[in-house]
Backbone as JSON Lines, residues from 0, in Angstrom:
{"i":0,"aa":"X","n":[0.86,-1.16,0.0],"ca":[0.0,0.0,0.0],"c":[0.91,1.23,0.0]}
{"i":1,"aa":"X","n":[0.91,2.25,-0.94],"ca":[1.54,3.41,-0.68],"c":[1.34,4.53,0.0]}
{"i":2,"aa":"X","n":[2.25,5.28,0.56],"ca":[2.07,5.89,1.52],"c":[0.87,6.98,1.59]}
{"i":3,"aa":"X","n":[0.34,7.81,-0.04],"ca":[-0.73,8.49,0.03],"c":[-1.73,8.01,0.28]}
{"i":4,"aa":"X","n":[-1.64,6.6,-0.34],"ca":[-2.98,5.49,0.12],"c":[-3.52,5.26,1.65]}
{"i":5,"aa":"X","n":[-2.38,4.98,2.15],"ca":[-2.33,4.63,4.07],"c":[-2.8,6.45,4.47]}
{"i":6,"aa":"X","n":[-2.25,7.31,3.74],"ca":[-2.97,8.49,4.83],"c":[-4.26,9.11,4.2]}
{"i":7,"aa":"X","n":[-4.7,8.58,2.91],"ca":[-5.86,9.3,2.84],"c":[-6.96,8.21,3.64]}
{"i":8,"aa":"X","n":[-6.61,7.3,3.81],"ca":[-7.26,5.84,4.43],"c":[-7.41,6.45,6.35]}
{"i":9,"aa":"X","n":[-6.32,6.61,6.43],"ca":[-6.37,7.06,7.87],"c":[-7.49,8.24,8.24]}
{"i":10,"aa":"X","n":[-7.08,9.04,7.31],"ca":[-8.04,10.47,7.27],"c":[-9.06,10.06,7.22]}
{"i":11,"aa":"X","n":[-9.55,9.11,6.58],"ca":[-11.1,8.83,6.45],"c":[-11.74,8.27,7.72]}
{"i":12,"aa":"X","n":[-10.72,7.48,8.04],"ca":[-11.25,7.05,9.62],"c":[-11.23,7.96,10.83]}
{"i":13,"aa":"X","n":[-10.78,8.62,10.31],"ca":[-10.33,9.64,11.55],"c":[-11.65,10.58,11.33]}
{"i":14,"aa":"X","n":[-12.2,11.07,10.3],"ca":[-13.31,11.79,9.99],"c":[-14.94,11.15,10.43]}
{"i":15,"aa":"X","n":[-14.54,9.53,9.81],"ca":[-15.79,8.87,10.74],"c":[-15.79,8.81,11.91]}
{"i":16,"aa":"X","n":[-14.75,8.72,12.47],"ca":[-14.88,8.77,14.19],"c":[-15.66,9.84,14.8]}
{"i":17,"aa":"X","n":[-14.94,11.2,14.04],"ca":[-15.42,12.24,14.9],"c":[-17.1,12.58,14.79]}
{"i":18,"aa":"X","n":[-17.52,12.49,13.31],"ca":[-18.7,12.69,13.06],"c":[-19.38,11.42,12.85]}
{"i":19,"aa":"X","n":[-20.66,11.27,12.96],"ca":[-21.04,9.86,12.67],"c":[-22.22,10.47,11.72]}
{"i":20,"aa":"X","n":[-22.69,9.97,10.48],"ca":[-23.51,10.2,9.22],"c":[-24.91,9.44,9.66]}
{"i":21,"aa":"X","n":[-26.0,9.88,9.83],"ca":[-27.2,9.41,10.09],"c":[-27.69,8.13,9.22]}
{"i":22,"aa":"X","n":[-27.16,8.15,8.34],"ca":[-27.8,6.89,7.41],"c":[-26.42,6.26,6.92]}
{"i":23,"aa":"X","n":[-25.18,6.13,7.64],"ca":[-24.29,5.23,7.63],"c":[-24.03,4.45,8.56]}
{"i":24,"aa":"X","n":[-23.27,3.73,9.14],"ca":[-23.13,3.11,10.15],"c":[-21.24,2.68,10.04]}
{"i":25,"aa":"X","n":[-20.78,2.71,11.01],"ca":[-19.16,2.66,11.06],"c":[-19.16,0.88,11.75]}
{"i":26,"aa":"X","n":[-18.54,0.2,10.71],"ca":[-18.44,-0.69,10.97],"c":[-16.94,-1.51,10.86]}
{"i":27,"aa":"X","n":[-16.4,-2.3,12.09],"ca":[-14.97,-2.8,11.98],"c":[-14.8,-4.16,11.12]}
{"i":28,"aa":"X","n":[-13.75,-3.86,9.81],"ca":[-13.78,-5.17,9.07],"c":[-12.89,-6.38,10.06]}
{"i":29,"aa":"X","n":[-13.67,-7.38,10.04],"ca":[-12.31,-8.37,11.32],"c":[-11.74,-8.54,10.47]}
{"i":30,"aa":"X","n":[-12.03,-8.68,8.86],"ca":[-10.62,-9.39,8.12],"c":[-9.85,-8.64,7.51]}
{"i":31,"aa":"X","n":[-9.67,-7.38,7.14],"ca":[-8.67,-6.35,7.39],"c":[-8.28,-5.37,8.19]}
{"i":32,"aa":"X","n":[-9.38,-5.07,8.95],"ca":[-8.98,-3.94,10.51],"c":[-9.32,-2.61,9.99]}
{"i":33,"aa":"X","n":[-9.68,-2.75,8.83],"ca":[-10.37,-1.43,8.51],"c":[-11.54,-1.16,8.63]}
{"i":34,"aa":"X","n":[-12.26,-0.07,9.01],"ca":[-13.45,0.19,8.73],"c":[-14.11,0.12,7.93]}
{"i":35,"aa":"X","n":[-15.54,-0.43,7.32],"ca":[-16.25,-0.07,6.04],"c":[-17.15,0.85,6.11]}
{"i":36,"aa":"X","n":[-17.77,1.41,5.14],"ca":[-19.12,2.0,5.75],"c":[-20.37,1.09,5.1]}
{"i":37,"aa":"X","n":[-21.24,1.19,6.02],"ca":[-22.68,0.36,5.63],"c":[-23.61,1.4,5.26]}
{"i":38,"aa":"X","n":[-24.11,2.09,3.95],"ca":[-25.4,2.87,4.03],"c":[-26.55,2.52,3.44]}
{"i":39,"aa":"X","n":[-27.28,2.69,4.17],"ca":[-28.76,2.89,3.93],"c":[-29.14,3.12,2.71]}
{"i":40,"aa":"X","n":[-29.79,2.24,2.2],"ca":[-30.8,2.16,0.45],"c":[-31.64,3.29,0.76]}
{"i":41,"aa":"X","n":[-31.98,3.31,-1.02],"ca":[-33.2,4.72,-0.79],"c":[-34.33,3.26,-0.32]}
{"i":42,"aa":"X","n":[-35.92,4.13,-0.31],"ca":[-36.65,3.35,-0.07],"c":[-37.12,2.63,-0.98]}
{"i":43,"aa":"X","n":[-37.68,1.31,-0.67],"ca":[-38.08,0.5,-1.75],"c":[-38.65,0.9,-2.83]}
{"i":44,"aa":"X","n":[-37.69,0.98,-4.11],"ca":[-38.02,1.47,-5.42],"c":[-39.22,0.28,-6.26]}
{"i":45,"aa":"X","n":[-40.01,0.66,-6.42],"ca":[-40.74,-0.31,-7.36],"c":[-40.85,-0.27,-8.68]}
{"i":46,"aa":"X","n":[-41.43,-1.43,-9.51],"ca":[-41.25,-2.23,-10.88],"c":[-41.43,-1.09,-11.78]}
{"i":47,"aa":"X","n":[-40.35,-0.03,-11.92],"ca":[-40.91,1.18,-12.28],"c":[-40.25,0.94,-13.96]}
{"i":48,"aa":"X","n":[-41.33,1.73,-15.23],"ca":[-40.52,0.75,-16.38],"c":[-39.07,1.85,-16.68]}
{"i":49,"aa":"X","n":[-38.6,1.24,-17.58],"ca":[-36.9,1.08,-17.91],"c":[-37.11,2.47,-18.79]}
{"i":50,"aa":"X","n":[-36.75,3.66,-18.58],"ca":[-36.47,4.52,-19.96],"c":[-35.6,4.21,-20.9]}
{"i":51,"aa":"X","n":[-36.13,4.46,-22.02],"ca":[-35.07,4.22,-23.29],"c":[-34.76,5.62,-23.73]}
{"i":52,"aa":"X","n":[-33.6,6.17,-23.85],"ca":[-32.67,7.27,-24.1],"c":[-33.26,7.84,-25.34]}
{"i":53,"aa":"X","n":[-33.23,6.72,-26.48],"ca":[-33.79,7.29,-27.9],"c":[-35.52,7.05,-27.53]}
{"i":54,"aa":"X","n":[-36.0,7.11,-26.75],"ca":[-37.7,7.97,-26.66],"c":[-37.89,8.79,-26.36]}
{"i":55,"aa":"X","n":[-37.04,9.47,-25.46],"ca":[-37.08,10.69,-25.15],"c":[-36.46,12.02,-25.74]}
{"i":56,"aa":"X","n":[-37.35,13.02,-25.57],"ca":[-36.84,14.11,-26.2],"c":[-36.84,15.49,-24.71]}
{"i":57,"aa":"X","n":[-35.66,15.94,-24.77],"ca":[-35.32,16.72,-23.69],"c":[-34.78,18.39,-24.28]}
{"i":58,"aa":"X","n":[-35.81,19.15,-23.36],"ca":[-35.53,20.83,-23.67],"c":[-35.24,21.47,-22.71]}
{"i":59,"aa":"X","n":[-34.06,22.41,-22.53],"ca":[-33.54,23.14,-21.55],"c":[-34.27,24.42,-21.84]}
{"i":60,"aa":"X","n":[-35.19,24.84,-21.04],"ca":[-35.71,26.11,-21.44],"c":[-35.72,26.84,-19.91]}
{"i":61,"aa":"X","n":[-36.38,27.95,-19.97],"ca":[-35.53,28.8,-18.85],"c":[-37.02,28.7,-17.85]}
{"i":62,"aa":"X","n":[-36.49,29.0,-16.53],"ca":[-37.59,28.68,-15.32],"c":[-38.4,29.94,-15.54]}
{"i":63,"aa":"X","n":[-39.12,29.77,-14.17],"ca":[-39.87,30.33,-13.48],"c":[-40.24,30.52,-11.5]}
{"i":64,"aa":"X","n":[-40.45,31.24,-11.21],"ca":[-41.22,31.24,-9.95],"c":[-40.17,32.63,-9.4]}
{"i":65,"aa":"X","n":[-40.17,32.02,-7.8],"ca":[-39.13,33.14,-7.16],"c":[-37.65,33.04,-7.69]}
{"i":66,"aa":"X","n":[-36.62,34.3,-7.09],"ca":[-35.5,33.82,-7.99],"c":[-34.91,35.02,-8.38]}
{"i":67,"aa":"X","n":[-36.02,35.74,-8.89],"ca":[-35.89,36.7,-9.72],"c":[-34.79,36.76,-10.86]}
{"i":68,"aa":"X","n":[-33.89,37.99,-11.39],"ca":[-33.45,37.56,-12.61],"c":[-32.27,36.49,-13.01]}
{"i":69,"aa":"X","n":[-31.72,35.92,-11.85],"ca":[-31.26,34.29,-12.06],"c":[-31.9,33.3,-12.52]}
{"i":70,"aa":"X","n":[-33.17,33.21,-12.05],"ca":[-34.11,32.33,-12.31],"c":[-34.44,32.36,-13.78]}
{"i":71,"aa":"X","n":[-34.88,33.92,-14.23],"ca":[-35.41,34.16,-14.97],"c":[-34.44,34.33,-17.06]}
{"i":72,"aa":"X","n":[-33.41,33.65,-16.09],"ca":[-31.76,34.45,-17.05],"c":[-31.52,32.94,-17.56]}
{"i":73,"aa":"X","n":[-31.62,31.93,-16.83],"ca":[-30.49,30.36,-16.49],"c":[-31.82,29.62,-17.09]}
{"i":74,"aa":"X","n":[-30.93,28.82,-18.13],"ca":[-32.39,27.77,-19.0],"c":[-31.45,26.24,-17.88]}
{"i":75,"aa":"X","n":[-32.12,26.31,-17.24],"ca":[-31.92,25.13,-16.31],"c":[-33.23,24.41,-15.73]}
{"i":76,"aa":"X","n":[-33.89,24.65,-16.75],"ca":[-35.5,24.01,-16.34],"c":[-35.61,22.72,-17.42]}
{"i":77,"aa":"X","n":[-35.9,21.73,-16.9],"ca":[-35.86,20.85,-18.06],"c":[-37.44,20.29,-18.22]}
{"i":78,"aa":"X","n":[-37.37,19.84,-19.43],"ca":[-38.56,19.48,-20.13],"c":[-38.34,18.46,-21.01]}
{"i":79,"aa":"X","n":[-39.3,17.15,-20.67],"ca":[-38.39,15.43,-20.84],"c":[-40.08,15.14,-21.28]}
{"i":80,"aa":"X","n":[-39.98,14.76,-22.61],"ca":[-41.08,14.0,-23.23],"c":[-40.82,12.83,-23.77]}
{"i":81,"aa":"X","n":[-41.88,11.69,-23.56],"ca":[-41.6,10.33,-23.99],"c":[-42.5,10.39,-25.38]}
{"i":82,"aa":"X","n":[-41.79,10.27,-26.09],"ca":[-42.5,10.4,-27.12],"c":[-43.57,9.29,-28.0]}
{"i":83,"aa":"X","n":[-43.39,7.68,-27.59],"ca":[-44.23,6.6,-27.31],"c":[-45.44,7.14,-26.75]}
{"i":84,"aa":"X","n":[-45.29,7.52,-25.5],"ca":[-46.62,8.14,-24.68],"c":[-47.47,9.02,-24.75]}
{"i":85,"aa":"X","n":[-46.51,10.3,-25.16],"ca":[-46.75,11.6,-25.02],"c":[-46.25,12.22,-23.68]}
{"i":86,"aa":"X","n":[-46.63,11.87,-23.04],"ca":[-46.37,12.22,-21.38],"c":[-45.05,13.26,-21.2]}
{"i":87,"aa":"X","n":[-45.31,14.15,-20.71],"ca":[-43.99,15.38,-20.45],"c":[-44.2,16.07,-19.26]}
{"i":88,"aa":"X","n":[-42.97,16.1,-18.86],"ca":[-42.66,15.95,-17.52],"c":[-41.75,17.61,-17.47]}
{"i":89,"aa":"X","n":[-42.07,18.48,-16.69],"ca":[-41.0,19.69,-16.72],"c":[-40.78,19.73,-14.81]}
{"i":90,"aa":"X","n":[-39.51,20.23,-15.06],"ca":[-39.1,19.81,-13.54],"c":[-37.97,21.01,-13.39]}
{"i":91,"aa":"X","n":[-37.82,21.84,-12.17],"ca":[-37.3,22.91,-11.92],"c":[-37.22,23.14,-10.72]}
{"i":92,"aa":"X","n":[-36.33,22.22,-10.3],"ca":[-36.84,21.86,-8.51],"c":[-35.31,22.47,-7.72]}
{"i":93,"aa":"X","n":[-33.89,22.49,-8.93],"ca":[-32.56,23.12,-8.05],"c":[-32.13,23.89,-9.46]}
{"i":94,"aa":"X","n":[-30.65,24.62,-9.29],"ca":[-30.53,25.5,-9.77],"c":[-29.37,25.05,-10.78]}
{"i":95,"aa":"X","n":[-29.41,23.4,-10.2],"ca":[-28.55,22.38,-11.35],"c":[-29.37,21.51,-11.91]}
{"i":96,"aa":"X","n":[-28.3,21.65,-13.54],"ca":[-29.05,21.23,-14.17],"c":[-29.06,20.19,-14.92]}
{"i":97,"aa":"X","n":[-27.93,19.3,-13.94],"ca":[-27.92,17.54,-13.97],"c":[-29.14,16.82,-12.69]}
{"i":98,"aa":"X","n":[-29.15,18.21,-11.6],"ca":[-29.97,17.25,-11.3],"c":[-31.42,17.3,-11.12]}
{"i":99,"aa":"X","n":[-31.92,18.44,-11.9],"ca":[-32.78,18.25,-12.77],"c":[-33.26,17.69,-13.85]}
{"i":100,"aa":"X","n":[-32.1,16.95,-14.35],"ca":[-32.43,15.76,-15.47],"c":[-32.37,14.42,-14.88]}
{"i":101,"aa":"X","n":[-32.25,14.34,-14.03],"ca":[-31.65,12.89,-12.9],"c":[-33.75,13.15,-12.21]}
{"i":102,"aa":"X","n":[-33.61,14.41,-11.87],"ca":[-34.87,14.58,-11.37],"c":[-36.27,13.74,-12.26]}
{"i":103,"aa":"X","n":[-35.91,14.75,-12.96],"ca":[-37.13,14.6,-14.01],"c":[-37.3,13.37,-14.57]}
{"i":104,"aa":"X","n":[-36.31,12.49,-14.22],"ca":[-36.17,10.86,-15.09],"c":[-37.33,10.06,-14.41]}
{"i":105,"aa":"X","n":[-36.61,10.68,-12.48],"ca":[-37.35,9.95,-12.06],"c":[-38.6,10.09,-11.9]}
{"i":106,"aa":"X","n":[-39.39,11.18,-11.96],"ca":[-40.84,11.7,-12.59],"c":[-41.2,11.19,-13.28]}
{"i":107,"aa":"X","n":[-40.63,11.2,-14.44],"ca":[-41.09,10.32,-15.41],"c":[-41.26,9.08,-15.62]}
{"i":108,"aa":"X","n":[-40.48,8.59,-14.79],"ca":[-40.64,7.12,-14.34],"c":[-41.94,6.65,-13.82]}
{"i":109,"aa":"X","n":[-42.25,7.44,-12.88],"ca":[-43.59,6.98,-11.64],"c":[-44.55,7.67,-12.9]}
{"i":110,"aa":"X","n":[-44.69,8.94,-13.74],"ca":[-45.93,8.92,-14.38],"c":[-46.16,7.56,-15.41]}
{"i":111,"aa":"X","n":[-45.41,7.46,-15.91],"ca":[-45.17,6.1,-17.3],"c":[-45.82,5.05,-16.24]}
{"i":112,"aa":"X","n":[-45.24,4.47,-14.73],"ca":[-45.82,3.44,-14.09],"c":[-47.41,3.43,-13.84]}
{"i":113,"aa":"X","n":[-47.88,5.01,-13.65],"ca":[-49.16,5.42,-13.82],"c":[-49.94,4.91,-14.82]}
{"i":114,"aa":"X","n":[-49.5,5.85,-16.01],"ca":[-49.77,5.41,-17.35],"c":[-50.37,3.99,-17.31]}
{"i":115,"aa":"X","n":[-49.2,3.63,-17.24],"ca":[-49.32,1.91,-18.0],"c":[-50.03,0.72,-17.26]}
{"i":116,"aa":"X","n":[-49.55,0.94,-16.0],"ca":[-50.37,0.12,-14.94],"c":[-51.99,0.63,-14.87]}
{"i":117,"aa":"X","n":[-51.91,1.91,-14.73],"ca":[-53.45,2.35,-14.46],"c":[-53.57,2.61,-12.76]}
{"i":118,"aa":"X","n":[-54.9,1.55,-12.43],"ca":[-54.68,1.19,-10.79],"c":[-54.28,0.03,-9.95]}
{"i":119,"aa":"X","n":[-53.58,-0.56,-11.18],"ca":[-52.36,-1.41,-10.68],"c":[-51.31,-1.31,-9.82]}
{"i":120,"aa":"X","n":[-51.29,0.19,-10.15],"ca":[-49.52,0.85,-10.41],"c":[-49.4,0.8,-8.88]}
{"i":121,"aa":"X","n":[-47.87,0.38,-8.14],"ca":[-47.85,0.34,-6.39],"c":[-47.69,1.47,-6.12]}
{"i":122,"aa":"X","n":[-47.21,2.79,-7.14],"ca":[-47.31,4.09,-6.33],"c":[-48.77,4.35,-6.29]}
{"i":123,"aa":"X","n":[-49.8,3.91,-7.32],"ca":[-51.02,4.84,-6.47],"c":[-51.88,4.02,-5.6]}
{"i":124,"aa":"X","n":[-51.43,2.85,-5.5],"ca":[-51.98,2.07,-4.52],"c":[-51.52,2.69,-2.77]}
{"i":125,"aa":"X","n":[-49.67,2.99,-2.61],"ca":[-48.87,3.54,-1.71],"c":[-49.49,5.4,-1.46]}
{"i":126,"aa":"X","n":[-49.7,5.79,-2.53],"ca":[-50.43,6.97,-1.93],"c":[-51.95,6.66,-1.93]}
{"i":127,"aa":"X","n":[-52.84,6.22,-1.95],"ca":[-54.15,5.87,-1.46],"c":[-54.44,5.47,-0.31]}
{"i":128,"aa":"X","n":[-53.22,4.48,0.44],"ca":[-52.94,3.99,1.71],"c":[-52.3,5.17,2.62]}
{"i":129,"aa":"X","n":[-51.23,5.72,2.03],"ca":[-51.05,7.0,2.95],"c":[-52.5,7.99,2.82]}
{"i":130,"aa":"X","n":[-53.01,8.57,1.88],"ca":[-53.89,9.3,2.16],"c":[-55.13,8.31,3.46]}
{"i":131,"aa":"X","n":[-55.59,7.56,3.1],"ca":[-56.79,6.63,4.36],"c":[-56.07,6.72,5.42]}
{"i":132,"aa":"X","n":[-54.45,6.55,5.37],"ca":[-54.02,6.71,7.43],"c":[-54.06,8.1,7.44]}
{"i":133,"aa":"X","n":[-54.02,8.92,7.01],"ca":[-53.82,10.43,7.5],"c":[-55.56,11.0,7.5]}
{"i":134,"aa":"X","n":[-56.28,10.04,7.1],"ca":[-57.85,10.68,7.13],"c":[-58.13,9.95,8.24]}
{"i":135,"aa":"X","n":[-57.38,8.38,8.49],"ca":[-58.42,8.01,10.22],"c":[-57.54,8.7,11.46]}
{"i":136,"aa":"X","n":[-56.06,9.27,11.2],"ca":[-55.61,9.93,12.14],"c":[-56.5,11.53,12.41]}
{"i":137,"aa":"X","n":[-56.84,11.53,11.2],"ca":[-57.17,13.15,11.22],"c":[-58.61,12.92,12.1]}
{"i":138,"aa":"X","n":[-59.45,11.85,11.55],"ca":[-60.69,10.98,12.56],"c":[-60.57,11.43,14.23]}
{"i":139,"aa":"X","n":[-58.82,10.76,13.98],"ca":[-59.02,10.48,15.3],"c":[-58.5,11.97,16.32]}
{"i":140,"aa":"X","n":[-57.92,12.38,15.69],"ca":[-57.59,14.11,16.41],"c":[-58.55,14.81,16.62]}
{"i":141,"aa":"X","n":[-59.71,14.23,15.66],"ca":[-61.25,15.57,15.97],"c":[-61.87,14.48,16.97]}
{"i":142,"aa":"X","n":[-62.36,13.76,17.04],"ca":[-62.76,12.98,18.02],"c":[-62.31,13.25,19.39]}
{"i":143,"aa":"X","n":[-60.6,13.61,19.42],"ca":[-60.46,13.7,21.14],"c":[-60.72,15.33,20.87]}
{"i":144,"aa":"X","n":[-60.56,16.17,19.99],"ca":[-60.71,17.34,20.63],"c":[-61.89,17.75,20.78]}
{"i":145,"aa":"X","n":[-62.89,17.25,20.47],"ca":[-64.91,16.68,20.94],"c":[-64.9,16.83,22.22]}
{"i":146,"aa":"X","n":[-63.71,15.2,22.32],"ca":[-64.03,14.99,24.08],"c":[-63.65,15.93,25.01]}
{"i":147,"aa":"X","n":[-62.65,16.57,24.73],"ca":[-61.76,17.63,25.41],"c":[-63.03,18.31,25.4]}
{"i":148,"aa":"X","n":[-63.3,18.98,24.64],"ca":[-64.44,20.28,24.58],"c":[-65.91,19.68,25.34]}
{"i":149,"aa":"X","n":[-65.76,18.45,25.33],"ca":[-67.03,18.22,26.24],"c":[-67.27,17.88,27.21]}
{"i":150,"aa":"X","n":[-65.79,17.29,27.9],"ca":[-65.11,17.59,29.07],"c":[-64.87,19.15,30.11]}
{"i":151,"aa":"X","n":[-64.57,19.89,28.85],"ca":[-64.55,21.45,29.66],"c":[-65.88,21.82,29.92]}
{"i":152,"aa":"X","n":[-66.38,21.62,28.97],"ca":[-68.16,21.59,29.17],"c":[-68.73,21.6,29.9]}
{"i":153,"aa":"X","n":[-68.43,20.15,30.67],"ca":[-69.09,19.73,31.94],"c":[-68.44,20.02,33.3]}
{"i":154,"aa":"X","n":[-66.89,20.38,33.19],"ca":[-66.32,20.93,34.47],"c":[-67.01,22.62,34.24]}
{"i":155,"aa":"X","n":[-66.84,23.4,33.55],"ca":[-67.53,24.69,33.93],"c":[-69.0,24.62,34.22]}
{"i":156,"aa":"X","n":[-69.84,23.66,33.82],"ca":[-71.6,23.38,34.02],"c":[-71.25,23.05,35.99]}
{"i":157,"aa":"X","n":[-70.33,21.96,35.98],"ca":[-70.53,21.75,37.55],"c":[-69.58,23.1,38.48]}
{"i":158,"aa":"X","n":[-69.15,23.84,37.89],"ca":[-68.2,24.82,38.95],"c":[-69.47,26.18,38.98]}
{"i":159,"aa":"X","n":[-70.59,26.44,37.65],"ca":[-71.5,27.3,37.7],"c":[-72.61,26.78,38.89]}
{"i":160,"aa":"X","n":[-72.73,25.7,38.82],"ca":[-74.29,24.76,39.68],"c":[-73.61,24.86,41.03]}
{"i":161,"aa":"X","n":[-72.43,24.68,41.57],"ca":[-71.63,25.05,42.54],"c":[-71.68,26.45,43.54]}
{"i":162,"aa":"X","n":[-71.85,27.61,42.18],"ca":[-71.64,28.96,43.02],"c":[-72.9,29.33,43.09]}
């Protein structure tokens, strides 16, 4: 191992020690004595279909919103049509504009799974299930604040019958 090798190696360990990365984990190799790192997958990606490079047609045209004349100056807004589908996707979410095409792929990905599946597709099955838990939580937040309110109700009815 050469010597820049052994100290940029050291440095690295020496950097995990001090800080620890929320979605890594510092782990000791027994069979070399080095550290590895273990990180965390995104979340379970699903059967989302494959883009093909030659279907798509991609336009750098210039944004919009807040920003003002940066925003309004920088064609860093992209615009990604499948042309099989039709389906076009414009995406303007950072002020780069790789990863707004990295972005927009993956947009385009989950609409095409839309598309094609219909109500097959596991993203709109995964947001239909999140929306029903956030409507019986929301159930359940008005329900106690009922009881609360009909609780105060009845302690001020008995502190009035009192005086």
């Amino acid at each position: 191992m050469s010597s820049r090798t052994f100290i940029l190696r050291a440095l690295f360990c020496l950097r995990l020690t001090k800080e620890s990365h929320r979605h890594s984990q510092l782990l000791q190799n027994p069979a070399v004595g080095w550290p590895s790192i273990q990180v965390a997958g995104k979340k379970h990606r699903f059967d989302l279909p494959i883009l093909n490079e030659g279907d798509l047609e991609e336009q750098f045209v210039r944004g919009s919103g807040p920003g003002g004349q940066a925003t309004n100056k920088t064609s860093n807004c992209v615009v990604l049509k499948h042309t099989p589908s039709g389906v076009v996707v414009k995406c303007h979410q950072t002020r780069s504009v790789e990863l707004n095409r990295k972005r927009a792929r993956e947009i385009l990905q989950e609409k095409l799974d839309i598309v094609y599946k219909g109500e097959d597709s596991e993203l709109l099955k995964q947001k239909e299930e999140s929306r029903r838990r956030k409507q019986v939580k929301r159930k359940k937040v008005n329900e106690n604040v009922e009881k609360k309110r009909l609780f105060k109700e009845t302690l001020e009815a008995g502190f009035k019958q009192e005086d």
